[in-house]
RODO-2510 file (C-alpha; in nm, 4 decimals, decimal comma):
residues 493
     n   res          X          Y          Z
     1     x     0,0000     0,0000     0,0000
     2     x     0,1264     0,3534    -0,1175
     3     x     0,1280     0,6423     0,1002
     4     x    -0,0903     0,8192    -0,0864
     5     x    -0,3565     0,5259    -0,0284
     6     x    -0,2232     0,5139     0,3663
     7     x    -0,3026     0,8957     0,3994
     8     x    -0,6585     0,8108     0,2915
     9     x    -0,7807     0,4959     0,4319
    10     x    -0,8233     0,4976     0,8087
    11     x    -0,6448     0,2674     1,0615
    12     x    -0,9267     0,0204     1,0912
    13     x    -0,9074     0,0223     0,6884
    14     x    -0,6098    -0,0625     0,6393
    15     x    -0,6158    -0,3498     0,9217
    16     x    -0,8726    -0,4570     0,7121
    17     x    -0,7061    -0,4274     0,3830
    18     x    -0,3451    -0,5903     0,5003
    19     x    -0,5832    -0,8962     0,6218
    20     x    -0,4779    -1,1698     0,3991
    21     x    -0,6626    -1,4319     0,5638
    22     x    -0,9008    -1,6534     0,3502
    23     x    -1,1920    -1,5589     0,5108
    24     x    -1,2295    -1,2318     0,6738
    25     x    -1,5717    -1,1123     0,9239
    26     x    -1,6352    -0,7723     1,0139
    27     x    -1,8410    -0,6853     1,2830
    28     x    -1,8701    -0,2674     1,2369
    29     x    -2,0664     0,0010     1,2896
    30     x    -2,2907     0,2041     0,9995
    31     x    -2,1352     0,4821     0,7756
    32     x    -1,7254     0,4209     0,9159
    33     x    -1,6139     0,3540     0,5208
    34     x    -1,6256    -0,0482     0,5462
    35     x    -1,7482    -0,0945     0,1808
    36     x    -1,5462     0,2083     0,0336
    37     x    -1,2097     0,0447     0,1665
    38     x    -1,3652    -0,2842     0,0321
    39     x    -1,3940    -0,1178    -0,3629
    40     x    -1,0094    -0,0117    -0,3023
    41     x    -0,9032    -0,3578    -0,2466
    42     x    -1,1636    -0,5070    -0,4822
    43     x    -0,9654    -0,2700    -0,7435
    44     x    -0,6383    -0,3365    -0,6717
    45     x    -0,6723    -0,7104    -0,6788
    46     x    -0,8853    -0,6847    -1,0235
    47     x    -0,5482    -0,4492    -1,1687
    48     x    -0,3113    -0,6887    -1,0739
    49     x    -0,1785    -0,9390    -1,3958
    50     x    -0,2537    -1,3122    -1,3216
    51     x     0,0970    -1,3860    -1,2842
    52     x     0,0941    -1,1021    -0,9938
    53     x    -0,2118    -1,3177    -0,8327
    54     x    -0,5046    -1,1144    -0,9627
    55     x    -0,8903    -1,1996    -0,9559
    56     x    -1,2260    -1,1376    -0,9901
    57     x    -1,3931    -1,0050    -0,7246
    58     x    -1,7865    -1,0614    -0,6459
    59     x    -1,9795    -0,8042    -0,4475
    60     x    -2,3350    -0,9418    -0,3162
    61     x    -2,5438    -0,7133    -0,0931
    62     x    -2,8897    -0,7434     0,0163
    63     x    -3,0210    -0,4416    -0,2105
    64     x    -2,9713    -0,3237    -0,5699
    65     x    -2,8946     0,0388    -0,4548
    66     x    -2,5885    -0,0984    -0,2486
    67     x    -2,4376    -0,2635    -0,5223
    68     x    -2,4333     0,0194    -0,7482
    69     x    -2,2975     0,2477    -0,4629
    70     x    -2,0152     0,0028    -0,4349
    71     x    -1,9037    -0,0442    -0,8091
    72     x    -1,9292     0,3300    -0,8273
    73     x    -1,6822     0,3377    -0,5432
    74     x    -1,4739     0,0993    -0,7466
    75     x    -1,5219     0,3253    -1,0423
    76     x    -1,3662     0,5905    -0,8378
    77     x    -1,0765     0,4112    -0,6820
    78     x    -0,9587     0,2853    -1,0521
    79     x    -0,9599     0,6742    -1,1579
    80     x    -0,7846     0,7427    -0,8284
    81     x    -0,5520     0,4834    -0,8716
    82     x    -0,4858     0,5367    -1,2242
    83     x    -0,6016     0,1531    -1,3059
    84     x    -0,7265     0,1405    -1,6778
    85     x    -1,0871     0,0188    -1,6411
    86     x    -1,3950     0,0776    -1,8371
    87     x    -1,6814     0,2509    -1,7190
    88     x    -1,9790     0,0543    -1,4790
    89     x    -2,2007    -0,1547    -1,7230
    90     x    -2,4951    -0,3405    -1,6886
    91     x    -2,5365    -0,6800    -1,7558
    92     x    -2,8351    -0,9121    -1,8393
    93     x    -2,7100    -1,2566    -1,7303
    94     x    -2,9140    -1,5813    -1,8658
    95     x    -2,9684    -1,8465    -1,5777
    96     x    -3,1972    -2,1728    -1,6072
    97     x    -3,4493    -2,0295    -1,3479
    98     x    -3,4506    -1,6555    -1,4211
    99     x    -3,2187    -1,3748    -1,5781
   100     x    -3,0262    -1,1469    -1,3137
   101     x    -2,8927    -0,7557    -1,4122
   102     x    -2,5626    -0,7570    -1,2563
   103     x    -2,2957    -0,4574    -1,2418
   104     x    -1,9667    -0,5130    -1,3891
   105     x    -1,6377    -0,2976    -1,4267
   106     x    -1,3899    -0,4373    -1,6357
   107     x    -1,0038    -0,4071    -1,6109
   108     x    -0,7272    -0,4030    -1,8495
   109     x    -0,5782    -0,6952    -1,6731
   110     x    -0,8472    -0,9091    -1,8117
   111     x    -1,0271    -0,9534    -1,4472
   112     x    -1,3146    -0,8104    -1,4023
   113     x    -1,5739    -0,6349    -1,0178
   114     x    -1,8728    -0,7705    -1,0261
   115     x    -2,2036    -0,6973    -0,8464
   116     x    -2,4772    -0,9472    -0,8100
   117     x    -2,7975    -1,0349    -0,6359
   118     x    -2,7170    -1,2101    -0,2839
   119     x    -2,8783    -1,5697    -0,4386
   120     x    -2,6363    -1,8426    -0,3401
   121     x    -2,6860    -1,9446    -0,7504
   122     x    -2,5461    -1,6213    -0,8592
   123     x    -2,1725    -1,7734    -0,7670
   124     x    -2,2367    -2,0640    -0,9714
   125     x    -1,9026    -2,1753    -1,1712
   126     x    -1,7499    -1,8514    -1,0408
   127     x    -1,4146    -1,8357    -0,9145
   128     x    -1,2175    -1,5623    -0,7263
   129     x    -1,2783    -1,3332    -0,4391
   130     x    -1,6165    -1,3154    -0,2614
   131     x    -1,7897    -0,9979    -0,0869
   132     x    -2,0909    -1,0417     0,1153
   133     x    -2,1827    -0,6610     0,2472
   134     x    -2,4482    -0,6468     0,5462
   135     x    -2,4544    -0,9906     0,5580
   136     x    -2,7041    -1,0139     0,8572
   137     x    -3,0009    -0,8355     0,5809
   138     x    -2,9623    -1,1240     0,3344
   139     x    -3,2119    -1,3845     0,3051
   140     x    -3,0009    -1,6863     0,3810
   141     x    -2,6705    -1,6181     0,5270
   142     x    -2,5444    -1,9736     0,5799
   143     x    -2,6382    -2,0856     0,2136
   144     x    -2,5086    -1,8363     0,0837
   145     x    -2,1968    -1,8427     0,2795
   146     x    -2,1718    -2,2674     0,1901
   147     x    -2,2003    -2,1230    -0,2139
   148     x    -1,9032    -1,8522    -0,1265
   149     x    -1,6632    -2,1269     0,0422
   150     x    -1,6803    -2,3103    -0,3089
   151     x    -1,4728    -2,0373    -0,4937
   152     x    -1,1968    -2,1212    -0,1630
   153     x    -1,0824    -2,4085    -0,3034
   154     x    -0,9144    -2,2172    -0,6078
   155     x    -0,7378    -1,9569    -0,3826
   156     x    -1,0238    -1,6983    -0,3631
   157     x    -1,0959    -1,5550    -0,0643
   158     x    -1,4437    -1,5075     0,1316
   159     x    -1,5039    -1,1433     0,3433
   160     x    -1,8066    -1,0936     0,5114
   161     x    -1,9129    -0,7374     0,6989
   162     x    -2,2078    -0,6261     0,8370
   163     x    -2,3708    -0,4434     1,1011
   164     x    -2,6439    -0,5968     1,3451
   165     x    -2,9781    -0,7025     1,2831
   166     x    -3,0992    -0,9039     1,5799
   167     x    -2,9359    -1,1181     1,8334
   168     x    -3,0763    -1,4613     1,6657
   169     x    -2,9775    -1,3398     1,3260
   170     x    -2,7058    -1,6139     1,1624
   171     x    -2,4521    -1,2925     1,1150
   172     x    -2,4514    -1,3099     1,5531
   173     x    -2,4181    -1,6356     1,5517
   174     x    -2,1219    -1,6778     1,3025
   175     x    -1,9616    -1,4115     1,5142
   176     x    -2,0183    -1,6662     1,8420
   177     x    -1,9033    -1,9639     1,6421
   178     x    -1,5862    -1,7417     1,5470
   179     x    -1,4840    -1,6091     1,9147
   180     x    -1,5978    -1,9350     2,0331
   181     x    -1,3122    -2,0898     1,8284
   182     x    -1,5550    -2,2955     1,6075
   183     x    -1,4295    -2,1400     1,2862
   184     x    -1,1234    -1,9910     1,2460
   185     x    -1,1894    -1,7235     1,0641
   186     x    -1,0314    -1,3675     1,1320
   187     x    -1,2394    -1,1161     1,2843
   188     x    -1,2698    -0,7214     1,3315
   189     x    -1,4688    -0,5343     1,5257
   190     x    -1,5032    -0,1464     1,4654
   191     x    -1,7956     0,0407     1,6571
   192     x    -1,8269     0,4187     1,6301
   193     x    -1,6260     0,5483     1,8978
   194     x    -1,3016     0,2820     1,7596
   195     x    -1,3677     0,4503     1,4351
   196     x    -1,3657     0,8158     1,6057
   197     x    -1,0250     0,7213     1,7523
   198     x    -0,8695     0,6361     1,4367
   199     x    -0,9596     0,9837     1,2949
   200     x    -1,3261     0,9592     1,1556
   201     x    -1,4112     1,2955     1,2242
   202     x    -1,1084     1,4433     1,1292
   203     x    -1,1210     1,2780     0,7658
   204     x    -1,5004     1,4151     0,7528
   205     x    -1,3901     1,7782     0,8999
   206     x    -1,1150     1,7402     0,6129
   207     x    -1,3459     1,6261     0,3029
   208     x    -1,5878     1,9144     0,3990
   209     x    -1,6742     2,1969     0,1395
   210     x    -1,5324     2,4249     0,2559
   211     x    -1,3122     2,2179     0,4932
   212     x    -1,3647     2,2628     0,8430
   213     x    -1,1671     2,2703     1,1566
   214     x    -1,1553     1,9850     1,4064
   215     x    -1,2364     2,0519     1,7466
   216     x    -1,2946     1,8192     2,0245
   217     x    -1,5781     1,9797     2,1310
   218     x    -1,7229     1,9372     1,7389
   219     x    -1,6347     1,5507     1,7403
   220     x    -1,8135     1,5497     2,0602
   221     x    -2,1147     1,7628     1,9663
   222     x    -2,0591     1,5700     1,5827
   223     x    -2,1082     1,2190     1,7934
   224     x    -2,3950     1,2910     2,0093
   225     x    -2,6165     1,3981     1,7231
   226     x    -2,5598     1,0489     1,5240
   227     x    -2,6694     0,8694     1,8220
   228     x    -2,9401     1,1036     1,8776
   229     x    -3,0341     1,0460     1,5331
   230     x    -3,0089     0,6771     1,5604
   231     x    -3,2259     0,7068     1,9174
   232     x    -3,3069     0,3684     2,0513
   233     x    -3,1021     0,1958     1,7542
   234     x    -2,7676     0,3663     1,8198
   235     x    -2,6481     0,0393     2,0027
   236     x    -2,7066    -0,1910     1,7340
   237     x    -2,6290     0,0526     1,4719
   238     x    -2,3570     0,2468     1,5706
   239     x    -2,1695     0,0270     1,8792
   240     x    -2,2071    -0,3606     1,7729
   241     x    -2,4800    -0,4662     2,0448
   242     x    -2,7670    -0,7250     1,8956
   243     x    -3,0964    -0,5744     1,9562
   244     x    -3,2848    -0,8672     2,1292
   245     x    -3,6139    -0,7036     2,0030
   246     x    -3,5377    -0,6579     1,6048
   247     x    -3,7557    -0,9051     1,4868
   248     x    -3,7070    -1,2075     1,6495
   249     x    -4,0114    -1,3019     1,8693
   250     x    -3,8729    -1,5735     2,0696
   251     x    -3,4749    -1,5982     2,2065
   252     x    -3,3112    -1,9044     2,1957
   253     x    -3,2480    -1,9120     2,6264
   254     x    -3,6548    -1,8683     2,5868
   255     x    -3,7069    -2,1520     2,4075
   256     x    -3,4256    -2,4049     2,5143
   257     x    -3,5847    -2,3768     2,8538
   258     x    -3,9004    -2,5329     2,7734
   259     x    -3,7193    -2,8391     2,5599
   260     x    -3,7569    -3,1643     2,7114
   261     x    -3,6436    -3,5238     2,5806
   262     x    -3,9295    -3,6376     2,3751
   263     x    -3,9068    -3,7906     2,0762
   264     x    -3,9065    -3,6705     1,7187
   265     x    -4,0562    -3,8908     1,4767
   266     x    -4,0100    -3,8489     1,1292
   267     x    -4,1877    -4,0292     0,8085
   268     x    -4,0165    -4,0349     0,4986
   269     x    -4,1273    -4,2129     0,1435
   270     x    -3,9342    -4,5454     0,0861
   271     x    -3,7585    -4,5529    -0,2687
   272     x    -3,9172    -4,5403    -0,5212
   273     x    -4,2326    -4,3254    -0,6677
   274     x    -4,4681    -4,4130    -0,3084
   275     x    -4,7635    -4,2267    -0,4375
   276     x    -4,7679    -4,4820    -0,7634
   277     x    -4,7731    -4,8124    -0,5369
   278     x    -5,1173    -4,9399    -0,5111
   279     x    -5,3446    -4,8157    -0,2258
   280     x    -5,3459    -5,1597    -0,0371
   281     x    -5,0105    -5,1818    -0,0438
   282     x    -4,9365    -4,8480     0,0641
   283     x    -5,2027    -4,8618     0,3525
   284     x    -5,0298    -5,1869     0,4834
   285     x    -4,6806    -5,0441     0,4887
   286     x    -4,8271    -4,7527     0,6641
   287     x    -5,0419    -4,9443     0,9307
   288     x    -4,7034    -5,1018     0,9400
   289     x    -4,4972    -4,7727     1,0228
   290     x    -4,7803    -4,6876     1,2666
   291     x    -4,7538    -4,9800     1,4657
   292     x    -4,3726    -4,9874     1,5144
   293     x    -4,3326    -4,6101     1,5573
   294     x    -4,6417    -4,4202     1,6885
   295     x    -4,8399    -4,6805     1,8791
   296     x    -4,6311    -4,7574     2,1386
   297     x    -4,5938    -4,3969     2,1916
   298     x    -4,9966    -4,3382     2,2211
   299     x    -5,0466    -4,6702     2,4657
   300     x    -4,9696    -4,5309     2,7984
   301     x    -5,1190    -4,1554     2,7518
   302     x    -5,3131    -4,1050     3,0759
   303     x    -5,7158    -4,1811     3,0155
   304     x    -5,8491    -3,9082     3,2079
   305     x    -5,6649    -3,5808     3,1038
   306     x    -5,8079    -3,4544     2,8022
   307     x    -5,5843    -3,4590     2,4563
   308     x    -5,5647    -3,1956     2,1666
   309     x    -5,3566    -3,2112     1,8309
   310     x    -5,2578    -2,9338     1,5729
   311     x    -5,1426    -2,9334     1,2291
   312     x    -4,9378    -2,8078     0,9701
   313     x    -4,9987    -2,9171     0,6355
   314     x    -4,7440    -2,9584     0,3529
   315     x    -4,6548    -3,1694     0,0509
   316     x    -4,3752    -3,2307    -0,1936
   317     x    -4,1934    -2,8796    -0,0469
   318     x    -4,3105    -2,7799     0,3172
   319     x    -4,3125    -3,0474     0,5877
   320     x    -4,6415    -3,1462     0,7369
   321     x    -4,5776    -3,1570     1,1102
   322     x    -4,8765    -3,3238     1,3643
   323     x    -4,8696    -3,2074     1,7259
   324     x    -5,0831    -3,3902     1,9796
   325     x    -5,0624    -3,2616     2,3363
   326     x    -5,1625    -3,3969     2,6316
   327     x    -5,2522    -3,1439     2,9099
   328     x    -5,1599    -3,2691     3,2512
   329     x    -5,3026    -3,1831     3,5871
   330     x    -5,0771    -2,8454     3,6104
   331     x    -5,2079    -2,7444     3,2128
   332     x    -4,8454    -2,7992     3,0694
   333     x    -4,9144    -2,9131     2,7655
   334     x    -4,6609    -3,1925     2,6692
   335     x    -4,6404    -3,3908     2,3259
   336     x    -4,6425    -3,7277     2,3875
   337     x    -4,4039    -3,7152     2,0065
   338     x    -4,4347    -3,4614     1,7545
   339     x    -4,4352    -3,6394     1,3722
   340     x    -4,2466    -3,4661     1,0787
   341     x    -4,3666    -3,6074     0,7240
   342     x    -4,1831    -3,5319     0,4181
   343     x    -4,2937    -3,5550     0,0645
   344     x    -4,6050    -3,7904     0,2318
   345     x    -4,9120    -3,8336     0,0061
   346     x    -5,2359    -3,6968     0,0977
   347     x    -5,4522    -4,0521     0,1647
   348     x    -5,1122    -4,1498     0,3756
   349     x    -5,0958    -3,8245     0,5521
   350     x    -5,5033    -3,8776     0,6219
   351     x    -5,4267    -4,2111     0,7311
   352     x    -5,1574    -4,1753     0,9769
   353     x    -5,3547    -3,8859     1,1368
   354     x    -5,6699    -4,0831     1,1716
   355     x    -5,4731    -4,3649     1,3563
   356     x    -5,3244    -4,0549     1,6257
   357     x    -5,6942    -3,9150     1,6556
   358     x    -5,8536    -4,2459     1,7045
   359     x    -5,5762    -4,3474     2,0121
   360     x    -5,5674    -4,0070     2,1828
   361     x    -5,7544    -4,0797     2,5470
   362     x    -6,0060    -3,7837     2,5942
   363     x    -5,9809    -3,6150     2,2476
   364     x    -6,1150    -3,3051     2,2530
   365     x    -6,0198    -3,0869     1,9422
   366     x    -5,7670    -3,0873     1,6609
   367     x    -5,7036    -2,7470     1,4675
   368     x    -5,5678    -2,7995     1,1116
   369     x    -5,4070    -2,5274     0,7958
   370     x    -5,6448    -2,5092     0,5493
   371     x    -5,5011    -2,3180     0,2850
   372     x    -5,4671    -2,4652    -0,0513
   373     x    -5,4519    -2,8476    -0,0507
   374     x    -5,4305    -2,8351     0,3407
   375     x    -5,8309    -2,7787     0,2558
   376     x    -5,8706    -3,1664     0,1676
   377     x    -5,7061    -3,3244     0,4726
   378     x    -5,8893    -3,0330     0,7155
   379     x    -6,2049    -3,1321     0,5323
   380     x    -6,2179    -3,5396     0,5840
   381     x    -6,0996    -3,4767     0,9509
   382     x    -6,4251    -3,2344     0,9745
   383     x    -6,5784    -3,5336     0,8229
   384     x    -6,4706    -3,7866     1,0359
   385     x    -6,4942    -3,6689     1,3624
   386     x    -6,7840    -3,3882     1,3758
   387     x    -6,7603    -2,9705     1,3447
   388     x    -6,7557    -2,9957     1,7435
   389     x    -6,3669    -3,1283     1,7462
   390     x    -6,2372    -3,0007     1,4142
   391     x    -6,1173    -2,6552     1,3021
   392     x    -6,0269    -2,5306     0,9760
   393     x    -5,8173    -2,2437     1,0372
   394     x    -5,7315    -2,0618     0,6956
   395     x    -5,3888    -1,8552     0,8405
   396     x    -5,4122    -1,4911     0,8099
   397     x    -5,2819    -1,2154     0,9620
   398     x    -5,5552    -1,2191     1,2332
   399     x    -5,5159    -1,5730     1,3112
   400     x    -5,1493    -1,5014     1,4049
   401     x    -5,2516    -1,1926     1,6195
   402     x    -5,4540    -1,3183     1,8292
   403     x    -5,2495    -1,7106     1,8649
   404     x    -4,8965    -1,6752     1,8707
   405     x    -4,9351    -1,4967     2,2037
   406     x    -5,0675    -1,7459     2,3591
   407     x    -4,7469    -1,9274     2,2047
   408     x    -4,5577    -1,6851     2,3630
   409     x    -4,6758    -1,6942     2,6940
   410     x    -4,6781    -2,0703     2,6910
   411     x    -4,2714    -2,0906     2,5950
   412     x    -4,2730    -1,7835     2,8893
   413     x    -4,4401    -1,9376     3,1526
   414     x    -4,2768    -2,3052     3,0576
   415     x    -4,6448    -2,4662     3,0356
   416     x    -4,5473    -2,5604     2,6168
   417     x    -4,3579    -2,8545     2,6646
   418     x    -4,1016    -2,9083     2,3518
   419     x    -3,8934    -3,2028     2,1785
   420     x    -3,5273    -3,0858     2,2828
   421     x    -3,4767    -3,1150     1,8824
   422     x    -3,2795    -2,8801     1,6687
   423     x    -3,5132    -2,8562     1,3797
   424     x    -3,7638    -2,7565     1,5998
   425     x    -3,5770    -2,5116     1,7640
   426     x    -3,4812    -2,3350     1,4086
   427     x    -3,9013    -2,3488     1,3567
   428     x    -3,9665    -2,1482     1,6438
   429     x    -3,6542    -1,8734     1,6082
   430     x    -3,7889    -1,8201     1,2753
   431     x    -4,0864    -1,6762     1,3811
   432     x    -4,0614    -1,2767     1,3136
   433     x    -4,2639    -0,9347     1,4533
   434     x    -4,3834    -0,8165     1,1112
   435     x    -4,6026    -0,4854     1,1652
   436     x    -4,6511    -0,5892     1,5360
   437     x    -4,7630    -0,9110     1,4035
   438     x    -4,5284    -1,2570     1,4800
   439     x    -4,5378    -1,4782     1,1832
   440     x    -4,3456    -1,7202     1,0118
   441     x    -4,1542    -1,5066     0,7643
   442     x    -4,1274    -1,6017     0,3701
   443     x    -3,7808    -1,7264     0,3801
   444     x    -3,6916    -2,1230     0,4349
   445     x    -3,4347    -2,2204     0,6437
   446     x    -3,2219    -2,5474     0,5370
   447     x    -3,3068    -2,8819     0,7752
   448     x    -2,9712    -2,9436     0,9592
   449     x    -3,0072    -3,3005     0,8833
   450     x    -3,0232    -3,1783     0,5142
   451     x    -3,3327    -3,3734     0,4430
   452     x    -3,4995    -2,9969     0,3073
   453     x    -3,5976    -2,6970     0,3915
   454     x    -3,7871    -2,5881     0,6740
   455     x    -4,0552    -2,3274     0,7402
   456     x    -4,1404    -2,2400     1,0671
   457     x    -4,3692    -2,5955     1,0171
   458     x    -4,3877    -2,7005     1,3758
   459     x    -4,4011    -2,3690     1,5346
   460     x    -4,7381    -2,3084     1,3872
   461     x    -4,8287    -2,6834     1,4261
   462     x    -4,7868    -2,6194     1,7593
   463     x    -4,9718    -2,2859     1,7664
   464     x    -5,2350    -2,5125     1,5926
   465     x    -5,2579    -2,7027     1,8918
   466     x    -5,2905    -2,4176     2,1374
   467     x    -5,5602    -2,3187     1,8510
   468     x    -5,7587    -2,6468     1,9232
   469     x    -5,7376    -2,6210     2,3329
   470     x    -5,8798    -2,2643     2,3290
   471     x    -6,1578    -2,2830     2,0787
   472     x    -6,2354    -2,6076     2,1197
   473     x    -6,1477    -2,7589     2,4439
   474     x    -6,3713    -2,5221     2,6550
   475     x    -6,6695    -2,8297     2,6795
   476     x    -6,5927    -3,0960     2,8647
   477     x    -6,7921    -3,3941     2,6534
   478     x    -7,1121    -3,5053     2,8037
   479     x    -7,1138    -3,8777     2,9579
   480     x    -7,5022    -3,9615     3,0445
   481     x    -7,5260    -4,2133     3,2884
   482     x    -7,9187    -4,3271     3,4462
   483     x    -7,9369    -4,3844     3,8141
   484     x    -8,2633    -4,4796     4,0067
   485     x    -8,3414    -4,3371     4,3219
   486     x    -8,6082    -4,4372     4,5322
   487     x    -8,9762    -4,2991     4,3822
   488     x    -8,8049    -4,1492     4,1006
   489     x    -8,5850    -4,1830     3,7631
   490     x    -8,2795    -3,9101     3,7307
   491     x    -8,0101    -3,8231     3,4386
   492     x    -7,6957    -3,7287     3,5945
   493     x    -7,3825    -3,6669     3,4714
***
């Protein structure tokens, strides 16, 4: 690094620039210059010859406007620099599933900066350095991150920065899994007041028009008004602190607590096409499955506490998850399993459920998702058991108002009893406050086990449940019994 280039970039820019570790995290604070000293290294290893060790580099950020803020910073650096480059160009790139516009500024050393959409398939066949800017905004930070570590194995190099967005956000926990010694991976840290003592201020007093004279008293008055500005988000933003309440409805400590050791069941197709197997055949491999995996399971639930079960339905891409619940003297509300089907065809999913329904002591109400082709199981359980223990809840917006508190303040007050299960665990941290409202958000998550993806299925199975117990468990069922009494004939019961 010239000089020159030293006069300009700050301290904590040039520690971050001299890095030469293969992957590089950032953990900063907004508006401190991280990107801008990103473009000047982006340029200077897209100038070098091959022979020198020169690459591509590939910018992904979670917004279109970022991208072309950063290739205009690399734009500028190759004019400051003197690098021969050509101007920023769009480019229309053809993929199998969909074209992307991506950014590009090419050099004279035959590499090129690239920015593209933060989709793990936009570093497909790519190889060279890898830029993911405000990596906790992106949809899916550890795919994304498992597509970038590809483009390692040719000598690129992988550098993540971002500011906070949430204490359960996969940014905060790479940065655990990094100080924890789980990956070793270099990391900064840079808040506001680091970036003040390196001379922040000054370099702003300096690039002023007209320039203007530093003062302490300025940085001083200069620093209280961005964190006035920032108000209750000048922790997360500005000094590297996780906000606990960004989004995230339930912690992990929250949930964790309420995990117990019950089992996980999980029904997958055998090879081959299962849905094209005669229905006699399938229905005795399933009574099969039932008998060796759920029964035993539904044989010892207590005959006098009353039983409810929730559901969320899904097919070839979404998991359908069943939740039955028993509720025990104290109303904790523990699963005596929860069941996971994948890919399961609708007579077998109809079937299996039927078979929990029929052996739950005391049933007294199962809530199921009725949207779309959820409609046709919700509909023959309506069928086969009577409008008085069946609800077809089509999810809204409503429906998650007024149930996921009562989630809530079942994981709070420990009476939701949960499989100690990591899946489940991802479910229920996925839930997000949208407008005040928690929901499951749009974005999958990938099953650890790598069996799929995941999508919030039993956290709002679960809700389901709670569903069932609060519209429909309020009437104990009737049991007539007569008794005679001396010069008379009574009902009781």
């Amino acid at each position: 690094m010239n000089a020159g280039v030293a006069k300009i970039l700050l301290p904590y820019q040039r520690r971050w620039v001299a890095d030469t570790s293969r992957v590089r995290v950032w953990e900063k604070s907004r508006r401190i210059g991280a990107s801008y000293c990103e473009a000047f290294q982006s340029v200077m290893e897209a100038a070098k010859s091959r022979e020198a060790g020169g690459q591509d580099t590939f910018y992904l950020s979670y917004n279109k406007e970022m991208t072309q803020t950063f290739i205009r910073d690399c734009a500028f650096w190759a004019k400051a620099l003197n690098v021969l480059a050509d101007d920023m160009e769009e480019v229309l790139l053809r993929d199998e599933d969909r074209d992307i516009t991506v950014y590009r500024i090419r050099f004279a050393s035959g590499f090129n900066v690239w920015g593209l959409p933060s989709e793990p398939r936009s570093l497909r066949s790519k190889q060279g350095r890898v830029v993911i800017d405000e990596a906790a905004f992106v949809d899916d930070l550890p795919e994304l991150m498992k597509a970038a570590f590809a483009l390692l194995m040719w000598g690129g190099s992988v550098s993540i920065l971002s500011t906070h967005n949430g204490e359960e956000n996969p940014f905060n926990e790479l940065l655990k899994e990094v100080r924890a010694g789980e990956r070793k991976y270099s990391l900064h840290r840079t808040t506001l007041d680091d970036a003040i003592a390196d001379g922040l201020f000054k370099t702003i007093c300096k690039r002023a028009h007209p320039p203007r004279p530093w003062t302490p008293e300025a940085e001083e008055a200069w620093r209280a008004g961005i964190i006035a500005d920032y108000g209750d988000g000048a922790d997360e933003e500005l000094f590297c602190i996780p906000n606990r309440s960004s989004g995230a409805y339930l912690t992990a400590a929250m949930i964790e607590a309420c995990m117990a050791s019950l089992p996980v069941l999980t029904w997958t197709p055998p090879a081959g096409d299962f849905v094209d197997w005669p229905l006699p055949v399938a229905e005795r491999y399933t009574k099969g499955w039932i008998a060796e995996q759920v029964e035993p399971l539904l044989a010892d639930l207590p005959g006098d506490r009353a039983h409810f079960c929730g559901v969320d339905f899904g097919r070839s891409g979404d998991l359908s998850v069943f939740w039955p619940a028993t509720e025990e003297r104290n109303l904790r509300l523990v699963p005596p399993f929860v069941l996971e089907l994948r890919n399961c065809p609708h007579r077998t999913q109809q079937q299996i459920l039927f078979a929990i329904l029929d052996a739950l002591p005391r049933f007294s109400g199962v809530s199921l998702d009725a949207r779309g082709n959820g409609s046709a199981l919700a509909e023959a359980v309506r069928q086969q058991y009577g409008p008085a223990l069946v609800r077809e809840v089509m999810i809204s917006e409503s429906w998650y108002r007024e149930t996921m508190p009562l989630l809530k303040a079942g994981i709070e007050d420990r009476t939701l009893i949960l499989p100690k299960d990591a899946g489940i665990l991802s479910d229920f941290r996925s839930l997000r406050v949208v407008k005040g409202v928690a929901r499951v958000p749009e974005q999958r998550a990938r099953d650890r086990s790598g069996a799929g993806m995941r999508h919030g299925d039993s956290a709002v199975a679960a809700a389901m449940m709670l569903d069932a117990r609060k519209e429909l468990g309020s009437s104990e069922p009737w049991e007539y019994e007569g008794v005679e009494l001396p010069g008379m004939n009574l009902l009781t019961w």
